[in-house]
C-alpha positions in Angstrom: 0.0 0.0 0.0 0.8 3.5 -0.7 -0.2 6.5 1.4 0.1 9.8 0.8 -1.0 12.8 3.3 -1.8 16.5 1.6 -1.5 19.5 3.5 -2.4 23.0 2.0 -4.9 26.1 2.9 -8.6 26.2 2.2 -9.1 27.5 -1.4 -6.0 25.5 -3.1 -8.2 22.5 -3.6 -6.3 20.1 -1.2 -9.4 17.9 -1.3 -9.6 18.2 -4.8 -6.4 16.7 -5.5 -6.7 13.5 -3.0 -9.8 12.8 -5.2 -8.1 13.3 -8.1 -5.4 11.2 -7.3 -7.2 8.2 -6.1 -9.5 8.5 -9.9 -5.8 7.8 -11.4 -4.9 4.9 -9.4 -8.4 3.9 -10.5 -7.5 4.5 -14.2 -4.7 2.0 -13.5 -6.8 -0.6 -12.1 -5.6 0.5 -8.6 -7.5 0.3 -5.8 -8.0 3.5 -4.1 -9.2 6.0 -1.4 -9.4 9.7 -0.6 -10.7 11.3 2.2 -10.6 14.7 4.2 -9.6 15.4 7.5 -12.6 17.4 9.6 -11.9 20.6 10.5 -12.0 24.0 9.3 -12.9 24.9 5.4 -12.6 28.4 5.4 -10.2 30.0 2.9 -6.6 30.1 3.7 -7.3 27.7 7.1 -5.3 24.3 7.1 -6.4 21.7 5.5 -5.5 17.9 5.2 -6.4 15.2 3.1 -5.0 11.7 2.6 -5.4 9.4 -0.3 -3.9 5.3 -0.1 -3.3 3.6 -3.3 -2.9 -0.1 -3.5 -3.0 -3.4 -5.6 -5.9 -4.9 -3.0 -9.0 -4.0 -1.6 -8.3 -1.3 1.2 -10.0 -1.5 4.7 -8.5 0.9 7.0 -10.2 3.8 7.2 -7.5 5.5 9.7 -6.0 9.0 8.9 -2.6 8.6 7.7 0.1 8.9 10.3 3.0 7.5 8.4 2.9 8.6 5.0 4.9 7.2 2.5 4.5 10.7 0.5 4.0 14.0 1.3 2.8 17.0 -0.8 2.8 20.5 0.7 0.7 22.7 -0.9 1.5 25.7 0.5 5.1 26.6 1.6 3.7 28.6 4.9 2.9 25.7 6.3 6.5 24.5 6.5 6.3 26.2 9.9 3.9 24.1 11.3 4.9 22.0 13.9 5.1 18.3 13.2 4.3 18.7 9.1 7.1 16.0 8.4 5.7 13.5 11.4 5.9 10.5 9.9 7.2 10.6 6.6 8.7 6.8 6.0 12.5 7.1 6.1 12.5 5.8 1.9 9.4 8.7 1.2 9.1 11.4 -0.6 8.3 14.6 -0.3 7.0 17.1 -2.7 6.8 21.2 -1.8 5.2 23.6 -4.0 8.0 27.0 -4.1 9.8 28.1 -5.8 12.9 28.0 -3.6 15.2 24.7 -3.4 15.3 22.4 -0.5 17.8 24.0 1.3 16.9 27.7 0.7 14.0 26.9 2.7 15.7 25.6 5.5 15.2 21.7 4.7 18.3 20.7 3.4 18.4 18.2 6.3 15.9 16.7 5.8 16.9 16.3 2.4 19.6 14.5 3.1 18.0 12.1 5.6 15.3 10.8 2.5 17.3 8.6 -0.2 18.9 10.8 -3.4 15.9 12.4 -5.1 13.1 11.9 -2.6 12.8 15.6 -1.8 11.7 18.2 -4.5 10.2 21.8 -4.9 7.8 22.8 -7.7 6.7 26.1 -8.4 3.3 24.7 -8.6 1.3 28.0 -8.3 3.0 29.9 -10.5 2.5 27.1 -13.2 -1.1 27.6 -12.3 -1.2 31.1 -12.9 0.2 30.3 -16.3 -1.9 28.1 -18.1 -4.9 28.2 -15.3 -4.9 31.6 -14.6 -5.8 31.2 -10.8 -3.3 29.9 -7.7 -4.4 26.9 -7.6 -2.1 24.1 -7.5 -3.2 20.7 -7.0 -3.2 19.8 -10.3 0.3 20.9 -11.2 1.3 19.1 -8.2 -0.3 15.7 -9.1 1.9 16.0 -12.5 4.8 16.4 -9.9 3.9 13.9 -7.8 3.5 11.5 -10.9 6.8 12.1 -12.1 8.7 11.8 -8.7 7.2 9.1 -7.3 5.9 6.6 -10.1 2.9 5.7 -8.2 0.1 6.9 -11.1 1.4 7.8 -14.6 0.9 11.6 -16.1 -1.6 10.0 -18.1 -3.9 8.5 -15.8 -3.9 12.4 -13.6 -4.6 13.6 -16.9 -7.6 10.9 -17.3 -8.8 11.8 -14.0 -8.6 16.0 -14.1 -10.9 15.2 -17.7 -13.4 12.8 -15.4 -13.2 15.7 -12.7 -13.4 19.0 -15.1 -14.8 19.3 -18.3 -13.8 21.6 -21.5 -11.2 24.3 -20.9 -10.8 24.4 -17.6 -9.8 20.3 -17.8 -7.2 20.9 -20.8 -6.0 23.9 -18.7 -5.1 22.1 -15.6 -3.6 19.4 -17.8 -1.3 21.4 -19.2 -0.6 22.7 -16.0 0.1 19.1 -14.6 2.6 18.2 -17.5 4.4 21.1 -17.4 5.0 20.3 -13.4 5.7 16.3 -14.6 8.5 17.7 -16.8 9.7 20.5 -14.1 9.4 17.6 -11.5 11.5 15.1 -13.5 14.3 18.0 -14.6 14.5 18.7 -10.7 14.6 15.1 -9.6 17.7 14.8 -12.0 19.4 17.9 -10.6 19.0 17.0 -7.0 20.3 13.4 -7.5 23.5 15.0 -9.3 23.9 17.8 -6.6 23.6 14.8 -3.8 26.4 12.8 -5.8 29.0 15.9 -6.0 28.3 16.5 -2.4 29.3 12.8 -1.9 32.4 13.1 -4.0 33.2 16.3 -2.1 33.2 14.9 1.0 35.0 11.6 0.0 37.9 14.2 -1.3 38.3 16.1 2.0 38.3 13.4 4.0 41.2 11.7 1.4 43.0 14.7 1.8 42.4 14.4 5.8 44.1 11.3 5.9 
């Protein structure tokens, strides 16, 4: 089974995007389940969802309290306490800014989650461009779908068509591949930053000894 816990603000569609998620796994034959956590819905409050994804009928019904994935929909949540609590030591985790891991503080964390676990997409402002509003769930499922492998771009683009119809669906597709391709260009980078970091270190301490 796969889990995966959402955290954004009222307004960014944070329930939206479990739903969406759990059509694609769906698409793919998956079984599937999204769901809300109760609380506040008023615009710009917290909000949490959680969607699990596997290749069996699913019976818990439990929120999710160790998430194999975690997507941050809005990067002002980052100062919550206990956001990262209990992301799986092999998860990922998947912020939407514009800054890189370690310009906002995580860099970490980075290195605590395997070599291309941890990216930033600048989600939003892919919405703005081909959406014309800030809302980013569906640029962050494209992310999502290229850094984890879970659901394919195709089958989030399946399910935004199910979910929307007309111009607003092919918007927020567009919006989703365009985060696929920025999600997989900044996997790459971050994998290749880890590895000269690794060879930097190995050098010093050659040089050490």
């Amino acid at each position: 089974m796969f889990e995966i816990r959402i955290h954004g603000r009222g307004g960014q569609g944070v329930v939206t995007a479990a739903e969406l998620l759990s059509i694609a796994a769906f698409r793919e034959g998956r079984h599937a389940q999204a769901f809300p956590s109760f609380g506040s819905e008023r615009t710009g409050a917290p909000v949490l969802a959680f969607c699990r994804i596997d290749d069996k009928p699913i019976r818990s019904r439990e929120p999710i309290a160790r998430p194999d994935a975690l997507i941050i929909q809005d990067p002002t949540l980052l100062l919550m306490p206990g956001i990262f609590n209990g992301l799986r030591n092999d998860g990922y985790l998947l912020i939407n800014s514009k800054k890189t891991p370690s310009e906002l503080g995580l860099a970490g964390l980075e290195h605590k989650l395997p070599e291309g676990h941890m990216i930033t997409v600048p989600a939003t402002e892919l919405a703005m461009n081909f959406i014309g509003r800030p809302i980013p769930n569906a640029a962050l499922l494209g992310a999502f779908a290229a850094l984890t492998g879970v659901v394919s771009i195709n089958a989030v683009a399946q399910a935004i068509r199910e979910k929307f119809k007309g111009d607003v669906a092919e918007k927020n597709v567009l919006a989703a591949t365009a985060a696929s391709e920025a999600a997989r260009q900044e996997r790459v980078q971050e994998i290749e930053m880890l590895e000269d970091e690794k060879l930097e270190t190995a050098k010093i301490g050659e040089e050490i000894c």
